[in-house]
N, C-alpha and C positions, 0 to 999 in steps of 0.2 A: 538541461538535457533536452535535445529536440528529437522526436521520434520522428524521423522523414518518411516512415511507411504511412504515417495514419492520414487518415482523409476523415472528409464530414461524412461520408458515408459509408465509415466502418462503422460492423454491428455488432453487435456487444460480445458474440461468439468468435470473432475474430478479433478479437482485441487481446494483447499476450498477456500473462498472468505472469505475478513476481511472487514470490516466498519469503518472508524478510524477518527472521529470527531478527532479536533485540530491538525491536522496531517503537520501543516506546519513548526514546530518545536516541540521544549520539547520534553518532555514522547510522544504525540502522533506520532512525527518525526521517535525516537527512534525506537518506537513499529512499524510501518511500514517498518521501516531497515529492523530489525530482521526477519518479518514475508515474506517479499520479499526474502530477504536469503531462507527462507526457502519453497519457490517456491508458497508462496501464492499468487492469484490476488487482490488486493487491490481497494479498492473504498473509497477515502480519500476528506476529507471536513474541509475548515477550513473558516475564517471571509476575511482572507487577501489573494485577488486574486493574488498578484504579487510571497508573499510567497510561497502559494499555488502549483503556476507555478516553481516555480523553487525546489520544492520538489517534486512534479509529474517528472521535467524530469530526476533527479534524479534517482528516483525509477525506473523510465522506461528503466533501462540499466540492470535492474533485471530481473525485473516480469513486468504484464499487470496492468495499471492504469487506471481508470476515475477517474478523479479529479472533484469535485462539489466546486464552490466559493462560500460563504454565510454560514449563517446562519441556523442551522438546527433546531430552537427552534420555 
């Protein structure tokens, strides 16, 4: 996934922000890659906090993460 808006000098406030329930594998895993690749900030929530953790640090060698543990229903 290429994001054609971003430049080297976009600043961290203008950089778009993603939401990504189940994000500690699968498709929500996936889809946090890709959108980290493509200089998104990410704010990812899944059930399992240990998962969780180690896909947030993951991501953190990308882009900016807050990782939420639980349940968002």
């Amino acid at each position: 996934m290429t994001n054609t808006n971003a430049s080297p000098n976009t600043t961290r406030e203008s950089r778009p922000v993603a939401v990504i329930t189940g994000a500690s594998r699968g498709l929500g895993l996936e889809l946090a890659r890709d959108l980290a690749e493509a200089g998104w900030r990410l704010v990812i929530t899944a059930r399992g906090a240990e998962e969780l953790t180690e896909a947030a640090d993951e991501l953190r060698k990308t882009t900016e993460v807050t990782a939420v543990a639980g349940s968002v229903v």
